[in-house]
C-alpha positions in Angstrom: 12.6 11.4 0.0 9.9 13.3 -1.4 6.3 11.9 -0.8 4.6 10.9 -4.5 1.8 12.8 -5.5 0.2 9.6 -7.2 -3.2 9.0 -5.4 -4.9 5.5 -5.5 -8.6 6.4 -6.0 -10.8 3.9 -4.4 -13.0 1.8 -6.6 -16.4 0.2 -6.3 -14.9 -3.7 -7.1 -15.6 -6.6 -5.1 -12.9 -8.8 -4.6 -12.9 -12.7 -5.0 -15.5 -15.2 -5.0 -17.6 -15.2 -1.5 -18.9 -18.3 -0.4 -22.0 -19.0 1.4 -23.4 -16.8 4.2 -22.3 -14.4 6.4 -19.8 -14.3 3.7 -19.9 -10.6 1.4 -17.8 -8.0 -0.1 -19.7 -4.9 -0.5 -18.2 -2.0 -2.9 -16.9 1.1 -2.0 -17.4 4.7 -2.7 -14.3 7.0 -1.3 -14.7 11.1 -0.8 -12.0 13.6 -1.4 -8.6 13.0 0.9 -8.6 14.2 4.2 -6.4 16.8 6.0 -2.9 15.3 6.8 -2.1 14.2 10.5 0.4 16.0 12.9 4.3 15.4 11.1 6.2 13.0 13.3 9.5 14.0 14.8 12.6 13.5 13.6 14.4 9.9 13.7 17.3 10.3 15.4 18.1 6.8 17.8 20.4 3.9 16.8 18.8 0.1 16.6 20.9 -2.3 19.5 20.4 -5.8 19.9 18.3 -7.5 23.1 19.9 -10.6 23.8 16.7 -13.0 23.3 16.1 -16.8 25.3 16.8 -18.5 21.7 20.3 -17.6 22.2 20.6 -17.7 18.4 19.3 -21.4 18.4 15.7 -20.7 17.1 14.4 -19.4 14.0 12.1 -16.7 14.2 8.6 -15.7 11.6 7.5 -12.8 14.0 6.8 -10.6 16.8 3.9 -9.3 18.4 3.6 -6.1 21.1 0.4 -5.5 23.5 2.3 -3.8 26.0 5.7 -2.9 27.3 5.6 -6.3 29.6 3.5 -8.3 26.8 5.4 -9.0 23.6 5.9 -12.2 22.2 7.8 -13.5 19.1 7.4 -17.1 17.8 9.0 -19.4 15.0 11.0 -23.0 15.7 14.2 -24.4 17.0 17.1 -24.7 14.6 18.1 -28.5 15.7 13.9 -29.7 15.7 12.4 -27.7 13.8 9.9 -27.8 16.6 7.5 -24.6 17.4 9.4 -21.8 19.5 8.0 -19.3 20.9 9.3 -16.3 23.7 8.1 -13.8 25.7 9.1 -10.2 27.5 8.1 -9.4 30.2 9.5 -5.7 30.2 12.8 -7.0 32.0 14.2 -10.4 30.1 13.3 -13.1 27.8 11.5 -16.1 28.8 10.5 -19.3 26.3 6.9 -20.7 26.5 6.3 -24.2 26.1 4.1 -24.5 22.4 1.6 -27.4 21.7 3.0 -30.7 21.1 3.8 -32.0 17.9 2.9 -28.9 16.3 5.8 -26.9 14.0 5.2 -23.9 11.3 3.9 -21.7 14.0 4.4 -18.3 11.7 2.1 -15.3 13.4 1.3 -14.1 16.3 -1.1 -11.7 18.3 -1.0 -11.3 21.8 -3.6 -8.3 23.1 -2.4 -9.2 26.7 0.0 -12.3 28.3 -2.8 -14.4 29.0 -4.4 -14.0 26.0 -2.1 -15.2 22.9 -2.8 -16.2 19.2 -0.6 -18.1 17.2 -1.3 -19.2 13.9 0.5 -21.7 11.9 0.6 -24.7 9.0 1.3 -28.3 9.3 0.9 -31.8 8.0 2.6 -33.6 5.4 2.3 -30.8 2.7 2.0 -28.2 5.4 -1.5 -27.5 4.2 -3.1 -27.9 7.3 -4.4 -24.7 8.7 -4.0 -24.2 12.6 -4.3 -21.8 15.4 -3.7 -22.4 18.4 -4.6 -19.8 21.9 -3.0 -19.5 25.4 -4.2 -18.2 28.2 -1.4 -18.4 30.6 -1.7 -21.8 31.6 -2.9 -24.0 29.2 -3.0 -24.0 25.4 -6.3 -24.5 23.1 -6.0 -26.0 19.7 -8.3 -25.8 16.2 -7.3 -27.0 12.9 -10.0 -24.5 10.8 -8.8 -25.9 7.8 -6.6 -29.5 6.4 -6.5 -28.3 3.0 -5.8 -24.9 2.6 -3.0 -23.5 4.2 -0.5 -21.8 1.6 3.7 -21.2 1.9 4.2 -18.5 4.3 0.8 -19.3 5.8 -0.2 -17.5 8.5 -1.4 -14.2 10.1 -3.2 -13.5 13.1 -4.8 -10.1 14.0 -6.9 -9.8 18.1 -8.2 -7.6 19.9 -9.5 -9.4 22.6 -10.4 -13.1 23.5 -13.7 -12.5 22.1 -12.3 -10.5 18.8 -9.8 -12.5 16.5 -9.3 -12.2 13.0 -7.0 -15.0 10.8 -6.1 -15.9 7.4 -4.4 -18.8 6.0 -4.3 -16.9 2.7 -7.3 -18.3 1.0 -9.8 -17.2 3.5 -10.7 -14.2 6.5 -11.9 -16.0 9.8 -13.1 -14.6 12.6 -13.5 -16.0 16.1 -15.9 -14.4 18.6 -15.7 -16.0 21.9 -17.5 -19.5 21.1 -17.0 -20.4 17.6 -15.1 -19.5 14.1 -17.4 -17.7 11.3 -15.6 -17.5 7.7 -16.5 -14.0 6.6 -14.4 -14.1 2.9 -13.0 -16.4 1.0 -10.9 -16.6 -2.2 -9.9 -19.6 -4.6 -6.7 -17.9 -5.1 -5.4 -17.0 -2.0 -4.8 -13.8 -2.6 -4.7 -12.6 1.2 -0.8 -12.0 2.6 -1.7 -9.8 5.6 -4.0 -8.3 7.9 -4.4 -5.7 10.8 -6.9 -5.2 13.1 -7.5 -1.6 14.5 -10.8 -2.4 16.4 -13.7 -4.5 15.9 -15.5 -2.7 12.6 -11.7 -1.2 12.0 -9.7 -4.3 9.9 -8.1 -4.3 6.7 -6.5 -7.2 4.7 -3.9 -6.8 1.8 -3.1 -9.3 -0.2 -2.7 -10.0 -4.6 -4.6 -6.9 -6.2 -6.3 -6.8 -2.6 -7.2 -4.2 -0.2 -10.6 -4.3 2.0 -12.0 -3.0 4.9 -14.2 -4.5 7.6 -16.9 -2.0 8.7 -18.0 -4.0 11.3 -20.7 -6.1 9.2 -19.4 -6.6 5.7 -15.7 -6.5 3.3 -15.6 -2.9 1.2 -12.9 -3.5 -1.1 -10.7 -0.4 -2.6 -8.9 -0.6 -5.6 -5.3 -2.3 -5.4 -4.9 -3.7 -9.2 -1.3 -4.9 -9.8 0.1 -4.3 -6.3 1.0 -7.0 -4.5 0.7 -6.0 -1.2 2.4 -7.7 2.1 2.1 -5.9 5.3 -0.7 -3.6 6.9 -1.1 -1.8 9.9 -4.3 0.0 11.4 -3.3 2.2 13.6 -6.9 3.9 13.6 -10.1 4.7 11.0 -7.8 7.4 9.6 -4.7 6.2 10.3 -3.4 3.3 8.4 -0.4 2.4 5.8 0.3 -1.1 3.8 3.6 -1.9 1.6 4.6 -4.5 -1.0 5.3 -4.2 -4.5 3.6 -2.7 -7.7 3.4 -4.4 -10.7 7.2 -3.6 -11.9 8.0 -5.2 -8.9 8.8 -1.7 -7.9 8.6 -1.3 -3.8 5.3 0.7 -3.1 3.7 2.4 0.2 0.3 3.5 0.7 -1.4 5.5 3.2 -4.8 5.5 4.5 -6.5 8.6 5.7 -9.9 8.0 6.3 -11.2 8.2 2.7 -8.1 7.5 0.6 -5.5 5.9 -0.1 -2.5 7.7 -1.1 0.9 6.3 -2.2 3.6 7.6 -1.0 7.4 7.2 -2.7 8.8 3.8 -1.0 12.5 4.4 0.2 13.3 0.6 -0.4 15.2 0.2 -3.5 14.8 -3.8 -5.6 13.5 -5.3 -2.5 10.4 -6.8 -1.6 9.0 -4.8 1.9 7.8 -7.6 4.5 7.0 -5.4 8.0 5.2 -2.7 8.6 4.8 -0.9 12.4 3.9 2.3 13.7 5.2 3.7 17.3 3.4 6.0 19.5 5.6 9.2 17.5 3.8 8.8 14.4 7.0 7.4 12.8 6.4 4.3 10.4 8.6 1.8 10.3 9.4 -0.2 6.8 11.5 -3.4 6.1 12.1 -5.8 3.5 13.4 -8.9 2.7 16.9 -9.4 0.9 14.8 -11.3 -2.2 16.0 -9.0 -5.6 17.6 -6.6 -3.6 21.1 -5.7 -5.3 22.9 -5.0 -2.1 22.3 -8.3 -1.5 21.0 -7.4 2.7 18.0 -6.3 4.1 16.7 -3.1 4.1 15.2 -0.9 7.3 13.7 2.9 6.9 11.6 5.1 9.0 8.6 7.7 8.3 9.3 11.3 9.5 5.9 12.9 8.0 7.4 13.8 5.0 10.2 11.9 3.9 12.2 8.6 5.0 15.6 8.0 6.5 16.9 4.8 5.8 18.8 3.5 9.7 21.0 1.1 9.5 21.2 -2.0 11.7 23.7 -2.5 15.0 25.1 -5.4 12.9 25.3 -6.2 9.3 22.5 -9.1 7.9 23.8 -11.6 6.3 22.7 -13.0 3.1 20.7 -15.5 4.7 19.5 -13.4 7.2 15.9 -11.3 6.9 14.2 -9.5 8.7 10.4 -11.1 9.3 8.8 -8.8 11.3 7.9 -5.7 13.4 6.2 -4.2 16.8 5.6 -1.2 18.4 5.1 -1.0 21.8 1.8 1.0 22.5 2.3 3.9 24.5 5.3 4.4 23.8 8.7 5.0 20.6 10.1 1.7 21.2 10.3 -0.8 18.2 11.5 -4.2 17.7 12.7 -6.1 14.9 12.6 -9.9 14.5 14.8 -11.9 12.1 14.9 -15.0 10.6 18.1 -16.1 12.2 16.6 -15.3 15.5 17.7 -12.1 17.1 15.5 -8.9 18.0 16.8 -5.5 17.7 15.0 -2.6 19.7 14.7 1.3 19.0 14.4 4.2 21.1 13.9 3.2 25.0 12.2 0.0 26.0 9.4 0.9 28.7 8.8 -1.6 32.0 
């Protein structure tokens, strides 16, 4: 498909209500678009399956890449409903023991194997907001908030040890090394996503939401109507985020350094839930099976001008979605994690 010519002019609107100190959204003035990037090459490879240690026994809610040997993908155990969580090591799959009596573990950022970030709900309403950190031996627990936590809570977006942003919807944390600093907050939890591309580089998407941490404050651009529900930052002029306009008509958008851009979705009826970028400029779209009339997931891929839609090694079923994506840095590869816990790879998996 053609790319749209529709440009989404930033806007100087601050979005939500801040709360106390450091909390602030400052507005945003945007210049003319910049000049387009190198066009990525064409798609060409077939997705396969990797067996994975759930052996089709867990559930999965996503995956994580840091490195060929460092990716991770969490969700719980079919028969418990207990916290899962694997990792691979560039040869095989291994699973990680999760903290005790914990369950609704649902993102996950790993920036290196003894440095992981899960994120996750729990209590009796599942409103408890939770993230949890390993550092290849032992695990370290907070509960940041026992109220707030919304369906589909949570994301998780590091960098480092010292460099971690979360959300449990309602609110943007960040944790530096010694202690948690709520830097934005909303009464509607409005936030669905967010990507962290280095420490003044982060955006967050949510409900008619789309800001960017300069390093000090929230600039928000404008997003009315879009609902938006993945993000990646792939670097200060490099970035796209997906979801759904407000026709409930699949949307992507594309971030140059000074605009944002949307670009003609190749999803058809479907809401679009993952969003990754490999090392060959391609960008990789997926969506859920909600609305969609074929009734199955959907997968495409960015070739710098247009999209080719790939099909899957095996048919989804109904039931079946796919929840997230990860590019391994330095490198084509992708993989795909589903809800009825199996990962599919692209291109040639690095050791």
């Amino acid at each position: 498909m053609k790319r749209a010519a529709m440009v989404i002019m930033a806007a100087a609107l601050a979005v939500g209500a801040c709360s106390a100190s450091p909390e602030r959204v400052a507005q945003r003035s945007l210049p003319s678009p910049a000049p387009k990037p190198p066009k990525p090459s064409k798609i060409t490879g077939a997705w396969r399956v990797i067996p994975d240690a759930g052996k089709g026994r867990a559930y999965l809610s996503g995956i994580t890449a840091g490195g060929p040997r460092n990716v991770w993908a969490v969700g719980s155990w079919k028969n418990s409903g207990v916290g899962f969580l694997e990792h691979w090591d560039g040869a095989r799959w291994s699973v990680t023991p999760v903290p005790k009596g914990q369950t609704g573990w649902n993102g996950v950022s790993a920036p290196s194997a003894k440095d992981v970030w899960l994120t996750g709900n729990t209590g009796k309403d599942s409103s408890a907001f939770n993230v949890a950190h390993w550092d290849g031996q032992t695990w370290r627990t907070w509960t940041l908030d026992k109220t707030s936590a919304g369906a589909g809570c949570c994301a998780v977006s590091a960098l480092s040890a010292a460099d971690v942003w979360v959300t449990d919807n309602f609110t943007l944390q960040r944790w530096d090394g010694h202690m948690w600093t709520k830097t934005w907050s909303s009464p509607k939890g409005d936030v669905n996503a967010l990507a962290a591309g280095s420490h003044d580089d982060v955006w967050a998407v949510g409900n008619s939401l789309l800001q960017h941490w300069d390093g000090s404050v929230w600039k928000s651009a404008k997003a009315d109507g879009f609902k938006l529900t993945a993000v990646t930052a792939q670097s200060k002029t490099d970035a796209w985020a997906t979801g759904v306009d407000s026709a409930s008509v699949p949307v992507a958008l594309r971030w140059n350094g000074s605009t944002w851009t949307r670009v003609t979705s190749p999803l058809k009826a479907a809401l679009p839930v993952a969003l990754a970028q490999d090392g060959a400029g391609h960008v990789w779209i997926a969506s859920t099976n909600a609305g969609n009339t074929a009734g199955f997931p959907q997968l495409a891929g960015w070739e710098g001008t247009g999209w080719s839609m790939v099909a899957y090694p095996r048919p989804l079923g109904r039931d079946d979605a796919i929840v997230g994506l990860a590019a391994l840095p330095g490198s084509t590869a992708v993989l795909a994690a589903t809800r009825a816990g199996s990962i599919e790879a692209y291109g040639t998996l690095p050791r």
